[in-house]
Structures are given as structure tokens and as C-alpha cells.
NULOVEX-289662 format. One line per field, with one value per residue (C-alpha): x, z, y. Coordinates in Angstrom, 1 decimal. Layout:
<nodes>
X	X	...
Z	Z	...
Y	Y	...
</nodes>
This chain:
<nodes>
X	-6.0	-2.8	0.2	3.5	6.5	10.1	13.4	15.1	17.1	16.2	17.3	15.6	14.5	11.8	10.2	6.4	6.0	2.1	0.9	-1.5	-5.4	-4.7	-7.6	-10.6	-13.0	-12.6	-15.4	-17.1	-20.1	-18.0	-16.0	-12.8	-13.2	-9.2	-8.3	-4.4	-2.3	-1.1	1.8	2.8	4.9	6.3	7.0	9.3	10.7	11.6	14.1	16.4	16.5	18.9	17.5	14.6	11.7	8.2	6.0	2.1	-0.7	-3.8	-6.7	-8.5	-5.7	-3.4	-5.4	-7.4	-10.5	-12.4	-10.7	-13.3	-14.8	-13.2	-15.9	-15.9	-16.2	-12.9	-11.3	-13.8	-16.2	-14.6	-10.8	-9.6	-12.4	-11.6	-12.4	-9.2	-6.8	-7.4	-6.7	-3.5	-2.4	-3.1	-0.8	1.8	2.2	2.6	4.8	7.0	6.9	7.3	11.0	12.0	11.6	11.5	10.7	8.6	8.4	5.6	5.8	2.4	2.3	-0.7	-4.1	-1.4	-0.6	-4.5	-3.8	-0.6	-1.7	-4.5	-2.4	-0.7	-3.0	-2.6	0.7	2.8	6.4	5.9	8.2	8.0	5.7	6.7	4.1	4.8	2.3	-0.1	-3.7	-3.7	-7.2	-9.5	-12.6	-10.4	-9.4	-12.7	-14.3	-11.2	-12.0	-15.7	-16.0	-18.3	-17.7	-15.8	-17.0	-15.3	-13.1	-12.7	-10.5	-7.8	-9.1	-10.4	-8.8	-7.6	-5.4	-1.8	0.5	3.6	6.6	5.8	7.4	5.3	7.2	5.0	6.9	4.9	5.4	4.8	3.2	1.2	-1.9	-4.1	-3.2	-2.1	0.0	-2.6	-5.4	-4.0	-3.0	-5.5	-3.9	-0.9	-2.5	-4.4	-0.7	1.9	4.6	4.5	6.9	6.3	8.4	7.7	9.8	9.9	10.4	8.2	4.4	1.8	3.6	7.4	10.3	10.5	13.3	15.6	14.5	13.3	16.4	16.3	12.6	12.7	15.4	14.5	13.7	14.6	15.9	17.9
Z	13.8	12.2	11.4	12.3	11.2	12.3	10.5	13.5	12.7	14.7	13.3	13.5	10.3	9.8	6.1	6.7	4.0	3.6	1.1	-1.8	-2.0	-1.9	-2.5	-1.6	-4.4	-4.8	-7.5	-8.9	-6.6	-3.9	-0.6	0.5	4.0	4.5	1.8	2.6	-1.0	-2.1	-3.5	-1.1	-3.4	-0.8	1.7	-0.9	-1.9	1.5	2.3	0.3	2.4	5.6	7.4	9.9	8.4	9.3	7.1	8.4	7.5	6.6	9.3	8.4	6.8	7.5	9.1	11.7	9.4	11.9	14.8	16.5	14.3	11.1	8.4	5.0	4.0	5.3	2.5	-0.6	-1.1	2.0	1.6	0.8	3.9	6.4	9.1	7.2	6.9	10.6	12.0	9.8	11.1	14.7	14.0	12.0	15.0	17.9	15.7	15.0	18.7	19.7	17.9	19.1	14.6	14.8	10.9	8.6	5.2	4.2	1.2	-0.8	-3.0	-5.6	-3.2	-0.6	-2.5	-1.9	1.6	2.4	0.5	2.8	5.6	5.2	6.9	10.0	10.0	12.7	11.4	7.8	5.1	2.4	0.5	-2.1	-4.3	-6.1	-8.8	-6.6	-7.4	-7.1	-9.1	-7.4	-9.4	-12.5	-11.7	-11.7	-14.5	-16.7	-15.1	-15.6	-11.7	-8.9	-7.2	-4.3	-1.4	-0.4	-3.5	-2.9	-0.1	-2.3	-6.3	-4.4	-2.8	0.2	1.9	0.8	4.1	3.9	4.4	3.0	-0.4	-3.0	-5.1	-7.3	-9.2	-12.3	-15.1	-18.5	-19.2	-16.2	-17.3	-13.7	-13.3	-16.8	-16.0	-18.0	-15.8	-12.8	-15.3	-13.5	-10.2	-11.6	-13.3	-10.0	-7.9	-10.1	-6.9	-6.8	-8.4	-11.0	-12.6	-15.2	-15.6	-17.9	-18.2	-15.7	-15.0	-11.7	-9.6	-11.4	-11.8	-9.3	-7.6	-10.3	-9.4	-5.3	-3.2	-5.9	-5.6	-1.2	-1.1	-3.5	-1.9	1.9	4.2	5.8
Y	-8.0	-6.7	-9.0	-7.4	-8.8	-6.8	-7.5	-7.2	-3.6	-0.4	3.3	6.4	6.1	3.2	1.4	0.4	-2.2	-2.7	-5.4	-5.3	-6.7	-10.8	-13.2	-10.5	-12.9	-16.2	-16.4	-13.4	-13.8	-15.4	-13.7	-15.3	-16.9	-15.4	-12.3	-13.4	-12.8	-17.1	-14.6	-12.0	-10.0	-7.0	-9.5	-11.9	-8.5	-7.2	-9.6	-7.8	-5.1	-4.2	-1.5	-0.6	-2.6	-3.8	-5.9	-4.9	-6.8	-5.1	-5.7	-8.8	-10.6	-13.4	-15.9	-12.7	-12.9	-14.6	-12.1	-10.0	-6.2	-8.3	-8.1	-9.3	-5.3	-4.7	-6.9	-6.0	-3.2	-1.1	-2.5	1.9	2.8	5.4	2.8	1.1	3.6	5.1	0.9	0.9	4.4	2.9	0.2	1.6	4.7	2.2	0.4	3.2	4.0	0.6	0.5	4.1	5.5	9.4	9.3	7.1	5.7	4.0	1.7	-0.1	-2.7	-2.4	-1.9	-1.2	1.2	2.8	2.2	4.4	7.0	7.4	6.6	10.0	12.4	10.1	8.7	9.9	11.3	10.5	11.3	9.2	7.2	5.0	3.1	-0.5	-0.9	1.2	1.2	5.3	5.5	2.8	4.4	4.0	1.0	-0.8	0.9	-0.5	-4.3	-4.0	-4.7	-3.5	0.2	0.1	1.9	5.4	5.5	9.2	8.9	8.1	9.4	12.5	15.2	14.1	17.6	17.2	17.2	19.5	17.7	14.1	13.3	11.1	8.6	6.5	3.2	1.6	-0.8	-0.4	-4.0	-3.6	-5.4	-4.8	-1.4	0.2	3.2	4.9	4.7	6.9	9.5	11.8	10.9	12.7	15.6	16.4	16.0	17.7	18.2	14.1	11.6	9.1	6.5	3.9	1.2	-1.5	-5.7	-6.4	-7.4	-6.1	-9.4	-10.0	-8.4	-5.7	-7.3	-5.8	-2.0	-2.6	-1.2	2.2	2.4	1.8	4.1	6.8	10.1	8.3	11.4	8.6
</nodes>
């Protein structure tokens, strides 16, 4: 149910790259058969990169739609659902077991972004996330597109416990036009002790190339 792809480095330290939402709709009143992204932007970006790494699909996606328990709800009004987060925690903590990591850095790219902050009350050894673009306001987020509520937005706009020990290290652009830094101002205001920067000459998809090995390594114990 979970694509796994491994650079091929091991370290003690290991970078959990999850992607963002992909094709959930492919008309307003239309599910996607397969939610994959056409432009996966984390995995381009993460061949820059030369340590410990390991691109994880979210469940459902790249070509497992039709795997058994996949539901269209796992890729549109549930896509930031408990059920979610606890199957990417369950993947990401055999992973990091799998390649011998004694810490972990999750990163999230736009809905990815939803997803690794929710992973952090269940990921083994984490340390660090890092957000790309992150959609850190889901209820925000579809109020200021006109869309339909997702289901258990509160798991990531509410207040989930902060975990001692795991640094927060959000990354946004200016001219984002999907996610407008604006619209998870209240993220912020509710999370003081968490890190925000917003960068410019990029879009929600382009030019992150020029800023990705500050942003993965920013805050990195290791």
C-alpha cells in the first residue's frame, strides 16, 4: 500500500520525504481512479540530496489504489485521517528500523506537509520536521478555495499534544497562490516555539530547488 523508495545511503540519521495530495479530483464532482501527483515535486527535488533518504508514498498512491483497505476516502475527504497518519507512522518506523536510523526527520511537501505533522505523535525517534509549502491549516485552506470540508481537519489545525524533543521547521513562498502564507497565520500564533520561513521567487510547485539542501538540512541534529 505504501511505495518506498531508498537512495541507497544508510546513517543513523534518516530524511522521510512524504509527498503532497497529487490528482485526489479529476473534475469537481469526479474521484481519481489513482490520486498519484503527474508532478511529483519532493521526489524531483530529492535527487539532490546525499544522505540517508526514503521517498514514502502515501497509502493509496502510486498505482496501490486498487490494493486491498484502499478507499477513495483515503485520498479526498479523509487524506489528514487518523487512519492515515497511524498507516504512514507504520511504515515510516519499520522503515527506519529496516535501515538501522536511531533518529528521524520527516519532510512534507504541501498535503504532505498535513501528513508529517500528524505523524509526530507516532513517529518513532523523531527530530525534525520540515514543511515544503505545507498545508498546516487544512480548514483554512478550503475555506480560501471555496471547496468541500475535509474530514478530521483537527488533527492537524487543532491541538494535537506537542512532543518534547521534535523541532518544527515550516518553509513557504511568498507567491504561493494554493496555500498563501497568510492562511496558516493561526498555525503560527497557536505554535510560537516553531519555525517559519518565507522565501521568495518561487510558486506552490517551482523554484524550491534553489533553497532545498538549506531547508532538508536546517535544524538536522546530524
Amino acid at each position: 500500500m505504501h511505495l518506498q523508495l531508498w537512495n541507497g545511503v544508510r546513517g543513523s540519521h534518516l530524511r522521510i520525504y512524504i509527498e503532497g495530495d497529487g490528482t485526489p479530483w479529476i473534475r469537481k464532482n469526479r474521484v481519481s481512479i489513482d490520486p498519484t501527483p503527474t508532478n511529483p515535486v519532493l521526489l524531483r527535488l530529492m535527487h539532490e540530496v546525499d544522505h540517508p533518504a526514503v521517498y514514502l508514498g502515501r497509502p493509496c498512491y502510486f498505482g496501490t489504489s486498487t490494493d486491498s483497505g484502499c478507499d477513495p476516502r483515503w485520498w479526498t475527504f479523509e487524506r489528514y485521517s487518523g487512519t492515515v497518519i497511524e498507516s504512514m507512522c507504520e511504515a515510516a518506523n519499520k522503515i527506519a528500523r529496516q535501515y538501522g536510523a536511531d533518529t528521524v526527520q520527516l519532510v512534507g511537501y504541501s498535503g504532505g506537509g498535513s501528513i508529517v505533522v500528524g505523524m509526530r505523535s507516532c513517529t518513532d525517534g523523531l527530530k525534525l520536521i520540515t514543511t515544503i509549502a505545507g498545508n498546516l491549516d487544512p480548514a483554512a485552506w478550503t475555506d480560501y478555495h471555496g471547496y468541500s470540508s475535509l474530514h478530521d481537519e483537527s488533527l492537524i489545525s487543532g491541538a494535537r499534544s506537542m512532543r518534547v524533543g521534535v523541532t518544527e521547521v515550516h518553509w513557504q513562498c511568498a507567491d504561493d497562490k494554493n496555500i498563501p502564507p497568510e492562511i496558516t497565520d493561526q498555525y503560527f500564533t497557536a505554535r510560537p516555539e516553531v519555525k517559519r520561513h518565507i522565501v521568495e521567487s518561487c510558486t506552490h510547485a517551482s523554484g524550491w530547488q534553489q533553497y532545498f539542501l538549506e531547508m532538508v538540512e536546517t535544524g538536522a541534529t546530524q
